[in-house]
N, C-alpha and C positions, 0 to 999 in steps of 0.2 A: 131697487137699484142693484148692480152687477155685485159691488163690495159686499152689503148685506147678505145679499142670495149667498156667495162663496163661503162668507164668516156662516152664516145656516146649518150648510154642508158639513163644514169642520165636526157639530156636533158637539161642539165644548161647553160646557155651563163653568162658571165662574161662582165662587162663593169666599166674603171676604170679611173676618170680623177683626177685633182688637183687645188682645188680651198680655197682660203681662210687660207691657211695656215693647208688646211687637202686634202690628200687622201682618195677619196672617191671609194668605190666598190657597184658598183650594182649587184647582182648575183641572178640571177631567175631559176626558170624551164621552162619547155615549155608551160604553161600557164601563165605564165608572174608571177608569185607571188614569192614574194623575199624568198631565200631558209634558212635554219636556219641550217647550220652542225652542225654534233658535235663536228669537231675541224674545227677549220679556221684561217690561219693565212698567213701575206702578210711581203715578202719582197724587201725593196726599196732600190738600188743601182743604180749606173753608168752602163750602158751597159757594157762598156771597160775594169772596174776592181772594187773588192769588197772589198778595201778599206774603202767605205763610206756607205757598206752595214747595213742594220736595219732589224730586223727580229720582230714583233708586234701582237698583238694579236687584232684586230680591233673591235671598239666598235659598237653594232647593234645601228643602228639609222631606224626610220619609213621605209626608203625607203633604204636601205640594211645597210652598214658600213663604218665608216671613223675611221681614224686613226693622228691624228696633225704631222704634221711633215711640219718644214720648210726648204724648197728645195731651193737648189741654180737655179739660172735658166741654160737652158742645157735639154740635154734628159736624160729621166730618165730609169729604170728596173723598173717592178715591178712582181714580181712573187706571184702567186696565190698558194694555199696550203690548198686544204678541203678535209673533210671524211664527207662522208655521213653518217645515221643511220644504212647501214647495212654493211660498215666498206666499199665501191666504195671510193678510190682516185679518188680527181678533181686536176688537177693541168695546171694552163694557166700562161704565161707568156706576160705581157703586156708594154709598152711604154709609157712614157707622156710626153709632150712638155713643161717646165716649159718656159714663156715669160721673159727677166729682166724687175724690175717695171721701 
């Protein structure tokens, strides 16, 4: 489909773990440099139902964005949600394994 083909193009990989009591997103191009959309934003739920869904707007840090949130442990959602500069949706949807401490 047209959307996917364009999202291809972009060349962006997404990478998103949980640490410290923040959800962190790495999001590059294809030469590795962290991308700066003009909209971005992440939402974090239960796989299974979106009762405990959050929807944020995540703050750029040096090495892409983190957003605070403290997780129950359990697997998590996390849905990706960017536009590029020339109006390209990105949208990935990701997983994270919170440990109990």
């Amino acid at each position: 489909d047209e959307r996917r083909a364009a999202q291809e193009t972009l060349g962006w990989t997404a990478d998103v773990a949980y640490a410290e009591g923040e959800v962190r997103l790495a999001l590059q191009d294809a030469s590795g440099s962290v991308v700066r959309p003009d909209h971005l934003s992440m939402t974090v739920g239960r796989p299974t139902h979106q009762r405990d869904d959050r929807t944020v707007l995540p703050e750029a840090t040096p090495s892409g964005y983190a957003s605070a949130f403290e997780l129950e442990s359990g697997l998590w959602r996390v849905e990706i949600s960017a536009r590029s500069a020339d109006g390209t949706e990105f949208e990935q949807n990701h997983q994270v394994y919170v440990s109990a401490p």
